[in-house]
N, C-alpha and C positions, 0 to 999 in steps of 0.2 A: 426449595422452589419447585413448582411443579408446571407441568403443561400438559393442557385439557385439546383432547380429540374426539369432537362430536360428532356420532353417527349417524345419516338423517338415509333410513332403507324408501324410498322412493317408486311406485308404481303406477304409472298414467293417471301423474299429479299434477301435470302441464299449469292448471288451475291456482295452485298453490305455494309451488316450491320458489317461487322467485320471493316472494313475503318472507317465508320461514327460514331463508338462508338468511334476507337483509336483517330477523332479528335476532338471529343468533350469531351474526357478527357484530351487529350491533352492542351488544353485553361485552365485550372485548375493555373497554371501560373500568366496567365493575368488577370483570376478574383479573386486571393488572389491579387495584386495590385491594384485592386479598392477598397475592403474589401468585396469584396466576401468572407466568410471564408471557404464553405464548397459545394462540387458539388455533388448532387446525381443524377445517371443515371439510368432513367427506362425505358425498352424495352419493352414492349406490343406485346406479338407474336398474333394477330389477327386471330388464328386458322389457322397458313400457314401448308401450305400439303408436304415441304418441311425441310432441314436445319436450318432455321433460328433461331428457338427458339435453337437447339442445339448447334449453332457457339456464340447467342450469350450469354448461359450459361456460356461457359469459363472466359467472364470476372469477371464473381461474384466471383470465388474461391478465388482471392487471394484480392478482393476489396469489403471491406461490404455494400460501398455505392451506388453498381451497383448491380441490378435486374432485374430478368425476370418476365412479370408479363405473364400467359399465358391464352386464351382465348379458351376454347374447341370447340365452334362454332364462324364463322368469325361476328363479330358485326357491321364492317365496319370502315371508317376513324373516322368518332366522335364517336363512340362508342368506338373504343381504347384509342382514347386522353379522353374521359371524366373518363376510366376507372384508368388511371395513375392521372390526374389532382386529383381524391379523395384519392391516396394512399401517394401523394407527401408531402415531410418532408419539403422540401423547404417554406421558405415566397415568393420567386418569384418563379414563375413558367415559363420556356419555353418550348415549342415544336417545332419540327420540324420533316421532312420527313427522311427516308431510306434511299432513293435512290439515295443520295449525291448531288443533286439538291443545296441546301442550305450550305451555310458557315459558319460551328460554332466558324469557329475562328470570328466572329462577332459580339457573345455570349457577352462580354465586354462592345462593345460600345452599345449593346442596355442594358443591365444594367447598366450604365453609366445615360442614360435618366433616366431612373428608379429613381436612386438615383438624381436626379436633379427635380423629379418632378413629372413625368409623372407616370399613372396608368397601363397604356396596350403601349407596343412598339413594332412596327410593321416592317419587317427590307421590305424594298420596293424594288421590283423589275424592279420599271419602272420611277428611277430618275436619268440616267444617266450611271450610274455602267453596267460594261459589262456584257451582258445578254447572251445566248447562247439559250431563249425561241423560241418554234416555233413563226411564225410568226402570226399564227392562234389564238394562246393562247394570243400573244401580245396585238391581236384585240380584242381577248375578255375580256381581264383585263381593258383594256381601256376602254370599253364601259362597264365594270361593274363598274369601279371606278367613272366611269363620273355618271353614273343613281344614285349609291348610294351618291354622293354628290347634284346632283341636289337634289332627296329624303331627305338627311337628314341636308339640308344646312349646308357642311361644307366638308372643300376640303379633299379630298383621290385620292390618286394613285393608292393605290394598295389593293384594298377590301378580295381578295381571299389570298394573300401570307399566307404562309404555315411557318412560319418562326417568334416567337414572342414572347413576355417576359411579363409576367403580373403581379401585385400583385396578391396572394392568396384570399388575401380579398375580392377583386372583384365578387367571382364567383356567390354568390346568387343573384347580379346586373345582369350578364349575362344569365343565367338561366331562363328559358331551353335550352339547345344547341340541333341540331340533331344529326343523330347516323353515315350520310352520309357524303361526302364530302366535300357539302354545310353547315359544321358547319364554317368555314374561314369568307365568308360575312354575315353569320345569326350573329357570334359572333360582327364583324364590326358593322352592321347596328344598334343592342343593346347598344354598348357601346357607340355609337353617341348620342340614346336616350336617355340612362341613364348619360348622361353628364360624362363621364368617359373622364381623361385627357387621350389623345392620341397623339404619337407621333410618326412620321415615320422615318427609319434610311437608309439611301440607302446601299444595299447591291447586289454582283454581283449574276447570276445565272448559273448553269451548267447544261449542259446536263445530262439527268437521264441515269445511270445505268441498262443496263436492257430493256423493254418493259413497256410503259406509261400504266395506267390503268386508266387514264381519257380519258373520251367518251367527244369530242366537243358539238358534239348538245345535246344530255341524259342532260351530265352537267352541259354545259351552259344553258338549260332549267332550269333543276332545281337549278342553281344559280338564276337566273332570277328570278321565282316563291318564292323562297326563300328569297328575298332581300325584294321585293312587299308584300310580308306577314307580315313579320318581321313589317317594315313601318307600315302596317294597324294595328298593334296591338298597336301603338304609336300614330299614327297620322293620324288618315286614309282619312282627306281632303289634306294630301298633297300627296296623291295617284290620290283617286279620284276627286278632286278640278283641279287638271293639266289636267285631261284628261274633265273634264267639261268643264273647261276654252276654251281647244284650241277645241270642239265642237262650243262650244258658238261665237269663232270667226270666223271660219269657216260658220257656219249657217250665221254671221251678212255679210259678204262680198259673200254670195251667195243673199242675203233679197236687200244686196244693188248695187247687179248687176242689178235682176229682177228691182228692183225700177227704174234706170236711164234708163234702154231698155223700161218701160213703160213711163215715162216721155218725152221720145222720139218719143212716136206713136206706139211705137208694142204693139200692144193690144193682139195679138197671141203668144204664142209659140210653138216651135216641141217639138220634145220625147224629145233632152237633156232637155231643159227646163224645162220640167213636173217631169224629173228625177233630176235636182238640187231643186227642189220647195218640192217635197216631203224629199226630205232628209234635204233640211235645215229647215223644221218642226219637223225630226225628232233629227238632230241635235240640236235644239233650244231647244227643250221641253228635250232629255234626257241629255244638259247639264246642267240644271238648277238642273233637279232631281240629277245627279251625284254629284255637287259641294254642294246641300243643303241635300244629304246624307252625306255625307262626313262628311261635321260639325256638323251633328246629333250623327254623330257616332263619335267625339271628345268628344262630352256630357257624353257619354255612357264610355268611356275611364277615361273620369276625376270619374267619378264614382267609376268604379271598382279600380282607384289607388289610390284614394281618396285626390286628388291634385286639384289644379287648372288646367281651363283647356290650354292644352300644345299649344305649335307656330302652325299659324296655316300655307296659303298656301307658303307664301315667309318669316316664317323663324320672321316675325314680323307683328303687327298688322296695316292693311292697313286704318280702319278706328280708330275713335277717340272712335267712341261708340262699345258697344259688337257688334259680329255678327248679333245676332237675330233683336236688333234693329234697321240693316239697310234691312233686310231683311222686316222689317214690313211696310217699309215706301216706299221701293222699290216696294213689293207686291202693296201698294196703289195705288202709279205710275203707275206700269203697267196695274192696271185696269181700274184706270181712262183715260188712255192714251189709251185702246183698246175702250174703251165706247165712248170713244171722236170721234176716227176716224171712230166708227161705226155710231154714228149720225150722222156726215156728210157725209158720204157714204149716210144715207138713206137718207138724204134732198135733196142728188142730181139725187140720182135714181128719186124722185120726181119732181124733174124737168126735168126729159128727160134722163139723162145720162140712155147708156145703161148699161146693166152686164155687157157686154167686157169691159169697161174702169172702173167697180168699182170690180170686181173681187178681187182682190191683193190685195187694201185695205180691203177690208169684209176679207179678209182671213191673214192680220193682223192685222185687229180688234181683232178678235176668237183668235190668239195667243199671244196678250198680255194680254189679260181677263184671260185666261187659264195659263200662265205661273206668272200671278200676285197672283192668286189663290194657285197655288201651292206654291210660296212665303209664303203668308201668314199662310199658313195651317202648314209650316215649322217653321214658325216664331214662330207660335202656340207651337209648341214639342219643339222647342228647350227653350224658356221660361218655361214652365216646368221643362227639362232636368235640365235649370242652376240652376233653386229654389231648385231640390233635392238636385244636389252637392253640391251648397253650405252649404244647411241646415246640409249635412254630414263633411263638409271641418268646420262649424262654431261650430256644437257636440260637432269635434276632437280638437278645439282651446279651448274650453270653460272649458273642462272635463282635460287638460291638467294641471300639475302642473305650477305655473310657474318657 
């Protein structure tokens, strides 16, 4: 048997909040037919400068399972919800918004998953079910659902929904949340990491009540910044590994323009020229440093959580041996392979060839020396890195009862 405590974070919603309390007790119904046995309602008045704590007092008097919880200064949107999520009597926990946005009569089917399985239930906004969202918001749910799956390999729709049902138990998994808006995708991104079962429930959307008080760009910046964070505290080469990678390819179809235009006889180039040559050096040399921080800083991760270390850039392991050992043998490669073209660069300088035709190669000679180097020297730290974790990972197995 379980009982549901729904969080409604409330800020000079005067407008609204007497409708969205009567229909989310109203559902009291539907979830004693699941075996919900019992609904508690808690309103969090956010420090509003108006009615609202006062309208929605009135339902406590004759109901003991509805509350006002009140804030004397505004804390913000997670800063309300985290304030209810610690008072709640419930084993599940939902929340949702004020401003009638959201459908409680819904409340059901996602505790429905719940009891089927699932840890956290997310009621989605962008599976079909009619939505009434700007179209602005539309674009930006999409392109936050898409980043945070590409990020945390594993499909989502809807990363910000404001609308959602979770075990109680979960919360030291989730934890920390923020105090802002952006607790929605920070809580998302978490629960991917911490392998929380998750499940989505399509659910329609309504026009809010009132005047929006999300800011598009503010926002969606700091959803953005938020999601990216969240990620590097989990996995921080599939951050910066992506952004290495697509450096790394970039630099190699700039390296293999230049090569066929010198194969060809141009021994010259103009300014664009000079300006793809210097950037695909620098693209080369900081994608390498990018993707071989990245998994230095997985090392660094598997430490402080005291785990093995987690997936790394697509979600599974690309090669057969650890990272660092391709990394070392790679490192080799590439310096034997800059030493190589730099001798015969200088054997033919010796025969005549001028600088204009060995130019490009001497110049990557110098960058596979240099980017093999840095290899190594990564290769270096991260073999280290792994000997401590494990040393700490084999303590925790040993010192263990069995």
């Amino acid at each position: 048997m379980h009982s549901l405590t729904v969080v409604i974070p409330a800020y000079n919603e005067e407008q609204g909040i007497a409708e969205i309390m009567e229909r989310v007790l109203a559902v009291r119904p539907a979830l004693l037919e699941i075996g919900i046995t019992q609904l508690e309602l808690l309103v969090v008045d956010d420090g509003s400068k108006d009615k609202t704590a006062l309208i929605a007092s009135k339902f406590c008097e004759n109901d003991p399972l509805v509350r006002v919880i009140t804030h004397t200064k505004n804390k913000g949107y997670g800063g309300a919800l985290k304030t209810g999520f610690s008072q709640a009597q419930g084993n599940l926990i939902g929340f949702m918004d004020a401003d009638g946005t959201y459908p409680p009569e819904y409340y059901p089917q996602l505790c429905q998953s719940i009891q089927n399985g699932a840890e956290l239930v997310i009621g989605t906004r962008m599976k079909g079910q009619d939505s009434q969202m700007p179209k602005t918001r539309l674009l930006g749910n999409f392109f936050f659902a898409n980043l945070l799956s590409l990020l945390g390999w594993q499909k989502i729709s809807d990363s910000a929904s404001g609308m959602r049902v979770f075990r109680k138990e979960i919360l030291p998994r989730i934890y920390p949340l923020p105090d802002g808006l952006n607790l929605t995708p920070v809580m998302s991104t978490r629960a991917i990491y911490e392998e929380i079962k998750m499940k989505e429930v399509p659910i329609p959307y309504s026009e809010r009540l009132g005047r929006s008080k999300l800011s598009v760009v503010r926002d969606g910046w700091l959803f953005l910044e938020s999601i990216v964070w969240t990620v590097m505290s989990y996995n921080p080469v599939r951050v910066l590994g992506i952004i290495g990678l697509v450096a790394l390819v970039v630099a190699l179809i700039i390296f293999l323009g230049l090569l066929i235009a010198r194969l060809s006889g141009i021994t010259q180039i103009q300014t664009w020229g000079v300006v793809a040559l210097f950037s695909g050096l620098i693209l080369a040399v900081g994608g390498i440093s990018l993707f071989a921080l990245g998994a230095t800083f997985n090392y660094l991760i598997s430490i402080f959580y005291k785990k093995k270390i987690r997936q790394g850039l697509f979600g599974k392991p690309i090669f057969k041996k650890p990272l660092e050992h391709n990394f070392g043998w790679l490192g080799v490669l590439a310096i034997a392979g800059g030493i190589l073209i730099g001798l015969v660069s200088l054997v033919l300088g010796l025969r005549g060839w001028e600088i204009s035709r060995l130019w490009l190669y001497l110049l990557g000679s110098a960058m596979a020396t240099l980017i093999g180097i840095q290899l190594i020297l990564y290769w270096i730290l991260m073999r280290v890195l792994k000997d401590i974790t494990m040393r700490t990972i084999n303590v925790n197995q040993d010192l263990s009862p069995d």
